[in-house]
N, C-alpha and C positions, 0 to 999 in steps of 0.2 A: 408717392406710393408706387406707381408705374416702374420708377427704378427701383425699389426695395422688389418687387417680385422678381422682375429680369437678372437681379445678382443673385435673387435664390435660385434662380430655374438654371443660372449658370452653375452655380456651385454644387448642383445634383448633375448637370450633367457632366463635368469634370469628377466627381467621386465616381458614378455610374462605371466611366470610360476606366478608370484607374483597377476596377475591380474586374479587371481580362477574364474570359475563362478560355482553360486551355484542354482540349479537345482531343479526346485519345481515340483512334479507329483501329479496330480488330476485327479483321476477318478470320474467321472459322470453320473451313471445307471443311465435311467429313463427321463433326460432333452435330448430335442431336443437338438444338438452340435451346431446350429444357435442360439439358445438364451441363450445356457451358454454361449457361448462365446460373444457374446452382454453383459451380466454380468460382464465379466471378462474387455470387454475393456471398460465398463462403469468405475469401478474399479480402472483401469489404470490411465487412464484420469482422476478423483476424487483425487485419490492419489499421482499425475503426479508421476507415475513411469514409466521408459519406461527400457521392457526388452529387453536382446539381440538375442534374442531369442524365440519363438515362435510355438511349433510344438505342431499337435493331430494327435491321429490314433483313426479309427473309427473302433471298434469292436465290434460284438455283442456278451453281451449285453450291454455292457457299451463305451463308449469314455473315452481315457487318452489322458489328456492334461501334456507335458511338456514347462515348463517357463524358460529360463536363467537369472537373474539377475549376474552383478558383484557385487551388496552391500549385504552380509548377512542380513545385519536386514530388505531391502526391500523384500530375499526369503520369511523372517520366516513371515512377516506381510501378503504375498499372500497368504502360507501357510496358517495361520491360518484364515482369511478370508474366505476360499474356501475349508477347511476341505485335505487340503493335506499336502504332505510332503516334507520335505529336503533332499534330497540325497544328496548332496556333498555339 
């Protein structure tokens, strides 16, 4: 019994790791952080992409926005869209 668990605990965490997400960062001097992001989910919606993820920090003087996608080519298209970039 001992071994049947440890090959399921393995085999979720092998899918887990298999499932990357990959990580877009945009910074935004200059825009109210209410209407880029109004942009951004306009975007979303237009493009139907839906990320898993969703985080900003508001600093002055700029807002950074980070995005999770799991499909690389829906990062690289936000990315390029919105002048940021791919970290992972």
């Amino acid at each position: 019994m001992a071994q049947v668990w440890k090959k399921a605990v393995a085999q979720d965490y092998i899918a887990s790791a298999s499932a990357m997400l990959h990580v877009v960062q945009v910074r935004f001097p200059g825009e109210h952080p209410r209407d880029f992001l109004t942009r951004v989910r306009g975007w979303l919606d237009a493009q139907d992409r839906q990320p898993t993820t969703l985080r900003y920090w508001l600093h002055e003087p700029e807002t950074v926005l980070r995005v999770n996608f799991e499909a690389q080519e829906q990062a690289k298209a936000f990315a390029e869209a919105f002048g940021g970039v791919v970290l992972t």
